[in-house]
C-alpha positions as CSV (number, residue, x, y, z in Angstrom):
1,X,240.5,-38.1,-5.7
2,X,240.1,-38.3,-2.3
3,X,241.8,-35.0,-0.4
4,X,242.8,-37.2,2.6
5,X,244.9,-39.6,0.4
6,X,246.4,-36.4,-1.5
7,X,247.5,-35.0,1.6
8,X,249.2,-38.3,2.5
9,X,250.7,-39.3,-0.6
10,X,252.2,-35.8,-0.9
11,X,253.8,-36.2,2.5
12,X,255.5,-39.6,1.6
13,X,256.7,-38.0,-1.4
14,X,258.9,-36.0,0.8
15,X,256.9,-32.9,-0.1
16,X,254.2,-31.9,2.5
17,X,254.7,-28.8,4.7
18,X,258.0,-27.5,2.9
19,X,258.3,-25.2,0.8
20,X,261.3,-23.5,-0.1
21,X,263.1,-21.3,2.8
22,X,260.4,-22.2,5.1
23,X,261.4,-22.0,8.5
24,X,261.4,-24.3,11.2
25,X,258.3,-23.3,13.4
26,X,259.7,-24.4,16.6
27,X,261.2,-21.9,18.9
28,X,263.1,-21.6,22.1
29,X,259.6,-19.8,24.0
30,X,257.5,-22.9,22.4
31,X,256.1,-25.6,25.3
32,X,254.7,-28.7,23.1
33,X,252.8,-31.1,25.3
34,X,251.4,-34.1,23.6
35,X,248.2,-35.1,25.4
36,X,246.8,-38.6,24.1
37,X,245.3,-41.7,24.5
38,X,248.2,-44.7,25.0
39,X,246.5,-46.8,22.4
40,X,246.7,-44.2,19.5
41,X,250.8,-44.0,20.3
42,X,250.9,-40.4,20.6
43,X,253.4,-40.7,23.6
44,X,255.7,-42.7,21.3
45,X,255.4,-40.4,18.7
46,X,256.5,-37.2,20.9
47,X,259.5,-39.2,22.2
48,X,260.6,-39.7,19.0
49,X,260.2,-35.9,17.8
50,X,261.8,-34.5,21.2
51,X,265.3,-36.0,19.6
52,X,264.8,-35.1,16.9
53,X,264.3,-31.9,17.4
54,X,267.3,-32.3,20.2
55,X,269.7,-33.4,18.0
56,X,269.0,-31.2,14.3
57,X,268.5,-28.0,16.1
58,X,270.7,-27.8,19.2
59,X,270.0,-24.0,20.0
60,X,266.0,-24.3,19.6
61,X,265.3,-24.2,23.7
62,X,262.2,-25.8,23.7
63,X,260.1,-27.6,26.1
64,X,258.5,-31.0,25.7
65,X,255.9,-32.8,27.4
66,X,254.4,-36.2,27.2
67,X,250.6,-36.8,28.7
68,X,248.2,-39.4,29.0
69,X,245.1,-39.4,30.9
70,X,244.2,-42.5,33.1
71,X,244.1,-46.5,32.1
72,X,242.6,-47.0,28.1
73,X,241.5,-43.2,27.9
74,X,238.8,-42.0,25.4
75,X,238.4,-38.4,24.6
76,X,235.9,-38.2,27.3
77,X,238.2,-38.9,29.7
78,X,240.8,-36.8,28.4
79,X,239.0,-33.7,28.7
80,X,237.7,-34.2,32.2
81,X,241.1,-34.4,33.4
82,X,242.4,-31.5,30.9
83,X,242.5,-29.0,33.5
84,X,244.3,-30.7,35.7
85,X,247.1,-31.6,33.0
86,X,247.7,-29.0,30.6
87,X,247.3,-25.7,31.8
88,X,249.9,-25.7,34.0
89,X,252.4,-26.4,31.5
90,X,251.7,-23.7,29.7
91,X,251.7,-24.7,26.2
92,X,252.1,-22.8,23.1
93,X,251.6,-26.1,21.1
94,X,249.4,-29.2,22.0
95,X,249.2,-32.2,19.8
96,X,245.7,-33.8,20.8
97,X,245.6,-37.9,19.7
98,X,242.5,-39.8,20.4
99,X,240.1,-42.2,18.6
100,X,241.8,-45.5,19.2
101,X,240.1,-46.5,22.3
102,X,236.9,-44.3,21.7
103,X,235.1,-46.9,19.2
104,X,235.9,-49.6,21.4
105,X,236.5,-52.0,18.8
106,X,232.8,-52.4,17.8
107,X,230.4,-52.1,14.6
108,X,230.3,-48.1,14.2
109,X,227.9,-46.5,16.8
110,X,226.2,-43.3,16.2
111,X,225.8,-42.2,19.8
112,X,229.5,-43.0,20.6
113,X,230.9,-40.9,17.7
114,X,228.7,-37.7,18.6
115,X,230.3,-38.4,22.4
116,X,234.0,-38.6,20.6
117,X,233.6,-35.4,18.1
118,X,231.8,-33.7,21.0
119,X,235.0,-33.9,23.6
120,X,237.3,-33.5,20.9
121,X,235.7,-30.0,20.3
122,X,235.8,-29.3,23.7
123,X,239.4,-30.3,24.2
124,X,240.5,-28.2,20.9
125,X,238.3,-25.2,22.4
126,X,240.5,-25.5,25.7
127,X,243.5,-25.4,23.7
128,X,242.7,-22.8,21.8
129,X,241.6,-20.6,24.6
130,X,244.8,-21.1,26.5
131,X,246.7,-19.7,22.9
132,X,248.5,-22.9,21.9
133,X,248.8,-24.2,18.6
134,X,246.5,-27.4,18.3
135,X,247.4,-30.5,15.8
136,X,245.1,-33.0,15.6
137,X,246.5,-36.4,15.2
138,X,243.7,-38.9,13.2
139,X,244.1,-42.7,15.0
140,X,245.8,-45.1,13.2
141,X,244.5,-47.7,10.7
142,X,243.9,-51.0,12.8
143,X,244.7,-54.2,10.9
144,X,241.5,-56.3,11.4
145,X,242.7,-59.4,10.0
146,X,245.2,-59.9,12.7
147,X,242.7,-59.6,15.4
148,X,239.5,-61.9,15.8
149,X,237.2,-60.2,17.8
150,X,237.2,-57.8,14.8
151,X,235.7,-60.2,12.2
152,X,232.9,-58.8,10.6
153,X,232.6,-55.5,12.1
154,X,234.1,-53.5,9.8
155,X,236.2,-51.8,12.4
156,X,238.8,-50.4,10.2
157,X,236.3,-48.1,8.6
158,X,234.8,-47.2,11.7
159,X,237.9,-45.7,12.6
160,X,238.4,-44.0,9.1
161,X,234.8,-42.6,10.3
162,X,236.0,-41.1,12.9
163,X,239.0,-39.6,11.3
164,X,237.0,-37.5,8.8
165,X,235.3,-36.2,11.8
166,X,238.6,-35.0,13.2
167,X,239.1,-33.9,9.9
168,X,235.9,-31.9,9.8
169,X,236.6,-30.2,13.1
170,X,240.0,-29.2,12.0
171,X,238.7,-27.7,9.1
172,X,235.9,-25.4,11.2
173,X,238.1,-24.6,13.7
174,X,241.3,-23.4,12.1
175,X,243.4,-25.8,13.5
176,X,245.7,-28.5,11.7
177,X,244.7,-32.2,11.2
178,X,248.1,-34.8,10.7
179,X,245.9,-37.4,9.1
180,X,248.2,-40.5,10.2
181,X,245.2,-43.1,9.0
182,X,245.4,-42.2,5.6
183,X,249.4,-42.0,5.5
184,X,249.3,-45.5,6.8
185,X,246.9,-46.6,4.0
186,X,249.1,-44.7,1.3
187,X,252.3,-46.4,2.7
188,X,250.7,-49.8,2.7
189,X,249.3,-49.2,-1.0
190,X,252.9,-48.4,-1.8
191,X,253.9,-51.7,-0.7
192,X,255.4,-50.7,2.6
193,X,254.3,-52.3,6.2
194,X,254.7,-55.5,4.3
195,X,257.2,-57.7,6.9
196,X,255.1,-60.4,8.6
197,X,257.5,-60.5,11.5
198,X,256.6,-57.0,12.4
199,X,253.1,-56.6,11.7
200,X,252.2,-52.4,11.1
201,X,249.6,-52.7,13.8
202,X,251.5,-55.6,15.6
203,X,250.1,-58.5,16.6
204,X,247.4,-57.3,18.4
205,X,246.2,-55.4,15.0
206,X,245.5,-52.5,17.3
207,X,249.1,-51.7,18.4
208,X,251.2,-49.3,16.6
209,X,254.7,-50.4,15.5
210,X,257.8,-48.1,15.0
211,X,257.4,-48.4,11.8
212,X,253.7,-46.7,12.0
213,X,254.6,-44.4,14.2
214,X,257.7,-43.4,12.1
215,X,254.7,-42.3,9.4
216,X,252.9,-40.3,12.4
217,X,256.0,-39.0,13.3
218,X,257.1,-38.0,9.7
219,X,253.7,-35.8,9.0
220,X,254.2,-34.1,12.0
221,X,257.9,-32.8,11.7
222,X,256.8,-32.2,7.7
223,X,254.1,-29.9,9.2
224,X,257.0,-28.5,11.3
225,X,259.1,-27.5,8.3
226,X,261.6,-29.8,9.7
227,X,264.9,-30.2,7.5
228,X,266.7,-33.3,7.8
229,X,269.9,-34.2,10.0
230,X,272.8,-34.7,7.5
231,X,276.4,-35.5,6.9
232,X,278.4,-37.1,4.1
233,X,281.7,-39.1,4.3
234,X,283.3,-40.3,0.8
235,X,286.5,-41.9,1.5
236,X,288.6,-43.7,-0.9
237,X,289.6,-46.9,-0.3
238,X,292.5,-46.8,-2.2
239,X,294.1,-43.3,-1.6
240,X,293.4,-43.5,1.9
241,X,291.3,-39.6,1.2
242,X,288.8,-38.4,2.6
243,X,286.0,-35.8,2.1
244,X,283.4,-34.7,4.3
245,X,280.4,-32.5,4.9
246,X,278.1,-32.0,8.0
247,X,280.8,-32.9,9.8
248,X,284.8,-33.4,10.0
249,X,286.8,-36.3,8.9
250,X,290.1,-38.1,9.1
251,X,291.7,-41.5,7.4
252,X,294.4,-43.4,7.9
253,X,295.6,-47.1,6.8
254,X,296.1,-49.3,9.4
255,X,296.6,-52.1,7.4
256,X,296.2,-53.8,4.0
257,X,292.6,-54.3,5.0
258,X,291.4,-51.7,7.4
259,X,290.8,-48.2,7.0
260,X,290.6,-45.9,10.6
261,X,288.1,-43.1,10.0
262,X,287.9,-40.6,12.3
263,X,284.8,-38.4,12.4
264,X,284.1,-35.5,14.6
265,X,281.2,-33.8,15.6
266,X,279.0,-36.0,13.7
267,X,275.3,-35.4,14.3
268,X,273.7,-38.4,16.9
269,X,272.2,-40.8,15.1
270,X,268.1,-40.4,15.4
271,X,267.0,-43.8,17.0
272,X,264.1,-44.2,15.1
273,X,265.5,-44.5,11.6
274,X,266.4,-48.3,13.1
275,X,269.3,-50.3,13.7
276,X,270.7,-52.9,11.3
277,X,267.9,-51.6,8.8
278,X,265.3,-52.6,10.6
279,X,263.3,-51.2,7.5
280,X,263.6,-50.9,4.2
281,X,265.5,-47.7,3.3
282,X,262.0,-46.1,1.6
283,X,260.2,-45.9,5.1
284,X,259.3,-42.4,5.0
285,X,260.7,-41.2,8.1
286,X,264.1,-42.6,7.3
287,X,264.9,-39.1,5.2
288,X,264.9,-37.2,7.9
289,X,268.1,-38.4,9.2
290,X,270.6,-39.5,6.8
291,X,274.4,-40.0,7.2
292,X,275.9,-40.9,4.5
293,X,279.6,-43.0,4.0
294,X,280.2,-43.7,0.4
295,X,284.0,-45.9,0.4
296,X,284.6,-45.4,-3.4
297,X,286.9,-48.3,-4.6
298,X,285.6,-50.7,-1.8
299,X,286.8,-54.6,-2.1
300,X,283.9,-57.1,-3.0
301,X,282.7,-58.8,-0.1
302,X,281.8,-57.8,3.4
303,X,283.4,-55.3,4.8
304,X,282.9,-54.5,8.6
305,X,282.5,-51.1,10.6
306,X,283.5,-51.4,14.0
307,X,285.3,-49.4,17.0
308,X,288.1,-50.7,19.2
309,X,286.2,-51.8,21.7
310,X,283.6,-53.6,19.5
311,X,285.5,-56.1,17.0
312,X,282.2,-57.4,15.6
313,X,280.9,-54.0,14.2
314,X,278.4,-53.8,11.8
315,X,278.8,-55.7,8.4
316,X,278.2,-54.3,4.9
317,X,278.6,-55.4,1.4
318,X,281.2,-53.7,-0.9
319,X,278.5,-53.0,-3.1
320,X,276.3,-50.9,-0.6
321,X,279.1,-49.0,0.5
322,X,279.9,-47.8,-2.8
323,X,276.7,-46.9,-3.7
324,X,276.5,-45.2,-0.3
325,X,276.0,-46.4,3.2
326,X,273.4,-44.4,5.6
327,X,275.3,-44.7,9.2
328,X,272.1,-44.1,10.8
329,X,270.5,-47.1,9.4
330,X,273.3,-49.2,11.3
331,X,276.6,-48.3,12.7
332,X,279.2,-48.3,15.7
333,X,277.1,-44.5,16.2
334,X,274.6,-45.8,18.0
335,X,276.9,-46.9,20.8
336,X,278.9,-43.9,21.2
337,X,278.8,-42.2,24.4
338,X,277.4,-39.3,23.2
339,X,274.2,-41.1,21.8
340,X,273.5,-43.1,24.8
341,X,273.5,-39.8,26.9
342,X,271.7,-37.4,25.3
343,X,268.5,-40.8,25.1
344,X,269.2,-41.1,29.2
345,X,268.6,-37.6,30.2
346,X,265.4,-36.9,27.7
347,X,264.7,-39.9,29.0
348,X,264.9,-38.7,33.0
349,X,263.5,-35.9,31.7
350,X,260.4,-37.7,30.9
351,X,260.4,-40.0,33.6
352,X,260.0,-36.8,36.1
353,X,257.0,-36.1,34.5
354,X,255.3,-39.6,34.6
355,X,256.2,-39.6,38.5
356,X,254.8,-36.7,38.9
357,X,251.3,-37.7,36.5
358,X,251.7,-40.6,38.9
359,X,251.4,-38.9,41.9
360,X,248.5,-36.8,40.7
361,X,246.5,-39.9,40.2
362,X,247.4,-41.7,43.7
363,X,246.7,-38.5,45.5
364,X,243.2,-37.9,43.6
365,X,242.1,-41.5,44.5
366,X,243.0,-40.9,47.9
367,X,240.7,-38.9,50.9
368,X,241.2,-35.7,51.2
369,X,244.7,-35.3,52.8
370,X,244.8,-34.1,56.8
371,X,245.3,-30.2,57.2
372,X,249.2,-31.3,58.7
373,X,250.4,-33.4,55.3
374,X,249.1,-30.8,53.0
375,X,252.6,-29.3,52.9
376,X,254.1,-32.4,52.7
377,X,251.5,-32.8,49.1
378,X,252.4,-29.8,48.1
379,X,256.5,-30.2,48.8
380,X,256.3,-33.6,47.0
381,X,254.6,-32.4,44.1
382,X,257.0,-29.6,43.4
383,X,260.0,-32.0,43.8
384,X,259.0,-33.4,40.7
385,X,258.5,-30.6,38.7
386,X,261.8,-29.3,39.7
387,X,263.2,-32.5,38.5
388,X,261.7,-32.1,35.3
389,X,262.9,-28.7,35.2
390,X,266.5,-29.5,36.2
391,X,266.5,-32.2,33.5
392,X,264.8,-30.0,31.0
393,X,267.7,-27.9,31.0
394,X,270.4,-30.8,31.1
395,X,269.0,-32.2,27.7
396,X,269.7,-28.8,26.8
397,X,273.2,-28.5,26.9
398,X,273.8,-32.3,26.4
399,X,275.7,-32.7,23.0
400,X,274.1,-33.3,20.4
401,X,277.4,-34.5,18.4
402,X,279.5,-37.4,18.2
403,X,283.6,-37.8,17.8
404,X,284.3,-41.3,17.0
405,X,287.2,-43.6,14.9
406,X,284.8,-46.0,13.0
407,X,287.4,-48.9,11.5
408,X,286.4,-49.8,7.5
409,X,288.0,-53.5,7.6
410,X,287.6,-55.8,4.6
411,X,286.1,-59.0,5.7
412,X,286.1,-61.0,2.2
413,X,283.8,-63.0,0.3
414,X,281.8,-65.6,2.0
């Protein structure tokens, strides 16, 4: 059998990268920059993890950073500008993800793969000689029938092409390969990546959507020896009880029909898991964050969980929420204060750092600055780096919990 599709299958099985007591291998002294091309998605994918990471492991001080190189980058151009991006930051990991815009969505050149596995090599060297951790990220698998200029060229297994090679060069240089492409192709032999309305590789067939990076992102924090975010609520509709783990809990009856629940320090919901289910429950990245409120003895029907300043809330069958409802698939949590902050300042955060990329590219296309403004370069540049700083180490004491009194109310049967 084909390693690359064991490796992926054994990821979506919720096994890869954990073994038991395995510890997380992110630390407070680690400075993870993600350097990739915009088309692959790699920049989507770190500001995904960065939460993640935020909100499951709240003393783990670590630094993030999110960097592309210049308009529809190729490896080439990524390693001519390396020097000038990530050295300065430091990093003790780098997550490297190219090979989307490298083939150029033509028939499978020769010439232009030697180009691609050529400054791949180079960029892993320059990691590696710096003393950061490098993870190669394959590109993901393009849907071809969703985009003309792709008929007949075979283009989705010019990209697999590709991805071996990465796979090769992790293999002789020691470094680790988070083979996305053949995740994508297990998930979509598994039935997943199936909704028409949301194509996997949008409608572009070159694009890829949450739910594709939520595979990407799910063999990276499995390579992480991430554990998941958790909490379970079981209350009882009729005895008005309450258990809880992961978190505390309260309930009262406020009427024949409504149940209050108050939760405290309930972990953030992780955005990407999706809101109103977005996708079905078995999208692989969705067991990473799981908070669970089983109502035990729940009327048939609808029943609706809101907050007092949202009447609407979020409905749910009787039948789900006795099974067991996961909160982060859909829920008033996503609107608490808490969650909205701690998404604006990693947010800021992030924006500092584009500014500043920005600035490094408007000054490099620009003459060489007169002797009296190079202080002024200087001055400006640093302003943004502090900013990034300063807002580094707001996300780091933002809380990472929520306190909230979600009302259970029965809404009958249609």
């Amino acid at each position: 059998m084909n390693r690359r599709f064991v490796v992926a299958m054994w990821v979506l099985v919720g096994l890869a990268a954990q073994s038991a007591g395995a510890e997380f291998r992110l630390a407070d002294a680690d400075r993870v920059v993600f350097y990739g091309d915009r088309m692959t998605g790699l920049l989507e994918i770190g500001e995904y993890v960065e939460p993640f990471v935020r909100i499951r492991y709240p003393a783990v001080k670590a630094r993030f950073w999110h960097a592309a190189p210049r308009g529809r980058a190729t490896a080439q151009t990524a390693l001519a500008e390396f020097d000038t991006v990530v050295p300065e930051l430091k990093p003790t990991m780098v997550v490297l993800g190219f090979g989307s815009s490298d083939p150029a969505g033509r028939p499978f050149d020769q010439a232009r793969y030697d180009e691609f596995i050529t400054a791949m090599s180079g960029l892993t060297a320059r990691c590696i000689d710096l003393g950061a951790a490098v993870y190669l990220v394959t590109p993901p698998r393009p849907q071809i029938e969703n985009k003309k200029l792709f008929a007949g060229t075979k283009y989705d297994e010019t990209v697999r092409r590709y991805c071996d090679g990465l796979v090769e060069l992790a293999e002789r240089t020691g470094v680790t390969v988070v083979d996305w492409n053949a995740a994508m192709t297990a998930y979509v032999d598994a039935g997943g990546g199936q909704d028409s309305r949301t194509p996997l590789m949008g409608k572009t067939g070159i694009t890829p959507s949450d739910e594709a990076i939520g595979i990407a992102t799910d063999l990276l924090l499995s390579q992480w020896h991430a554990e998941p975010i958790e909490a379970n609520i079981r209350i009882d509709w009729t005895n008005a009880t309450v258990e809880s783990s992961g978190c505390t809990g309260r309930v009262s009856r406020l009427s024949s029909k409504t149940l209050a629940l108050e939760l405290g320090d309930v972990p953030i919901p992780w955005l990407i898991t999706g809101r109103r289910n977005r996708f079905d429950t078995a999208w692989p990245v969705r067991r990473f964050c799981r908070l669970m409120l089983t109502v035990d003895n729940a009327p048939e029907g609808r029943l609706s969980l809101s907050t007092a300043r949202d009447k609407a809330g979020y409905l749910v069958g009787g039948e789900q929420l006795r099974a067991g409802y996961d909160l982060a698939s859909g829920s008033p949590l996503f609107e608490a204060d808490a969650t909205v902050r701690l998404q604006q300042v990693i947010e800021a955060k992030n924006n500092a750092y584009n500014r500043l990329t920005a600035f490094d590219r408007d000054t490099a296309r620009k003459a060489k600055p007169e002797p009296e403004l190079a202080g002024a370069y200087r001055l400006h540049r640093e302003m943004w780096l502090e900013y990034n700083r300063g807002w580094s180490e707001i996300v780091n004491r933002t809380p990472r919990t929520v306190d909230m009194t979600i009302n259970v109310t029965e809404r009958g049967v249609d």
